[in-house]
Structure formats: structure tokens, C-alpha cells
Backbone bond lengths (Angstrom), bond angles and torsions (degrees), N, CA, C in turn:
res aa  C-N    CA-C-N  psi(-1)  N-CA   C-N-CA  omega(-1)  CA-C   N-CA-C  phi
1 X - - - 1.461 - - 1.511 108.36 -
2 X 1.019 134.58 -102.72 1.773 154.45 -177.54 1.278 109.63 -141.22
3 X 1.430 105.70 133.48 1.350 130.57 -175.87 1.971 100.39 -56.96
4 X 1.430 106.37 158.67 1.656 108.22 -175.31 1.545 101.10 -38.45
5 X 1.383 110.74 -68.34 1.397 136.98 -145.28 1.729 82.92 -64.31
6 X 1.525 133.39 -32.92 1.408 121.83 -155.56 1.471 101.58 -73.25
7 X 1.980 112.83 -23.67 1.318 116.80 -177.12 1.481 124.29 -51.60
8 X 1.360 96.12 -26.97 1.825 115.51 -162.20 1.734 103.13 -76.26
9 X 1.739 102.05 -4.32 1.956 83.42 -173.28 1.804 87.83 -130.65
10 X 1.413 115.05 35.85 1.591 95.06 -175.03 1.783 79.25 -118.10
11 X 1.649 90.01 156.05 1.833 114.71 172.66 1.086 119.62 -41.38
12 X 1.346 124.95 135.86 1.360 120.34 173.02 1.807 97.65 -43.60
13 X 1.234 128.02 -55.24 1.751 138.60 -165.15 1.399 82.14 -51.05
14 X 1.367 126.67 -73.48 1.715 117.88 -172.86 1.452 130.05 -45.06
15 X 1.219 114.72 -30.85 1.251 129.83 -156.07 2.018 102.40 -83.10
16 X 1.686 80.90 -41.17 1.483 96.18 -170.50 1.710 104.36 -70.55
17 X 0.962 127.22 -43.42 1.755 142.23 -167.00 1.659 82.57 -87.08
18 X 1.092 156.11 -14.65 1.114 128.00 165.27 1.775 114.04 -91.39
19 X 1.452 100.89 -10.90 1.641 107.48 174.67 1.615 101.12 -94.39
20 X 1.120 121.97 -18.81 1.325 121.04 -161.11 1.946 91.83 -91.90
21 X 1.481 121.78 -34.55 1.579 127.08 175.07 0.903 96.45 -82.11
22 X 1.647 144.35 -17.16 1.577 123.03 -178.62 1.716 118.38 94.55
23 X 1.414 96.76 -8.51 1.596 100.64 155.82 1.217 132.26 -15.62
24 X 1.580 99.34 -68.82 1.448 121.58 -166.19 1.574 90.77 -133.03
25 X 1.114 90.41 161.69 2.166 114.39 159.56 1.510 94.32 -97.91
26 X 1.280 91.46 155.35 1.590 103.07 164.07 1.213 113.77 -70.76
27 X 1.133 118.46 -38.72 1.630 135.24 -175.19 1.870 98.20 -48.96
28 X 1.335 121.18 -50.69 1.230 135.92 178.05 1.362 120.28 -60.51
29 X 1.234 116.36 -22.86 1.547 137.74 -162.33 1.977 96.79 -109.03
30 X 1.074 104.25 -50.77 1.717 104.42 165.41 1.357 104.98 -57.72
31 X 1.520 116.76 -43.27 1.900 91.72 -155.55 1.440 93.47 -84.19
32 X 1.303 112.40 -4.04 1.983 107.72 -173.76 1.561 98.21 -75.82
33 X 1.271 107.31 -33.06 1.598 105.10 -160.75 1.587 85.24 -83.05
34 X 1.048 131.11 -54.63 1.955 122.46 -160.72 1.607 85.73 -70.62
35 X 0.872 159.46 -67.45 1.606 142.52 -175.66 1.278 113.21 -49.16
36 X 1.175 137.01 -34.96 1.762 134.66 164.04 1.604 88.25 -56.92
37 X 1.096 142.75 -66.81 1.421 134.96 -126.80 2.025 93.19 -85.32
38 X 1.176 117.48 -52.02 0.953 124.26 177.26 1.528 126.17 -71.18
39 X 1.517 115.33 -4.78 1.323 126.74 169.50 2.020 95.54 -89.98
40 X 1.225 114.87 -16.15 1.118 105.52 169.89 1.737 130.49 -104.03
41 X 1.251 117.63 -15.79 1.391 104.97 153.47 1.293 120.55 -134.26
42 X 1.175 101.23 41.52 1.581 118.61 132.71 1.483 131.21 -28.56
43 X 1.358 140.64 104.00 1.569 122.12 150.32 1.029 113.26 -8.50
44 X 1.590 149.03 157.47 1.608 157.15 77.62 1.651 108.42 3.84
């Protein structure tokens, strides 16, 4: 399907039809989004 990080820029409509086909878990789709967020205000 899309790499973790690819989860963090698809549509809620995409995101959902790929949890709803079994693509992804949500569970997979949360930790993509809390690792985007925390790769961003993060220290250097």
C-alpha cells in the first residue's frame, strides 16, 4: 500500500477505505500520525 509516513498525507475518505479494505489497521495509521508529529517537534 504506502509507506507509514505516506499514511500521514492521504484523505480522511482514503485513509478510511484503506482501513475499511484492510490495508492498514488504524492502530498503524495512529502510530504513523504520532511519529510524523513527533519527528516534528522534536529537538535537533
Amino acid at each position: 500500500m504506502t509507506t507509514d509516513t505516506g499514511l500521514c498525507y492521504l484523505t480522511l475518505h482514503e485513509l478510511a477505505a484503506c482501513i475499511k479494505a484492510k490495508d492498514v489497521s488504524p492502530v498503524e495509521a495512529t502510530e504513523a500520525t504520532l511519529e510524523r508529529i513527533n519527528s516534528e517537534v522534536a529537538p535537533p
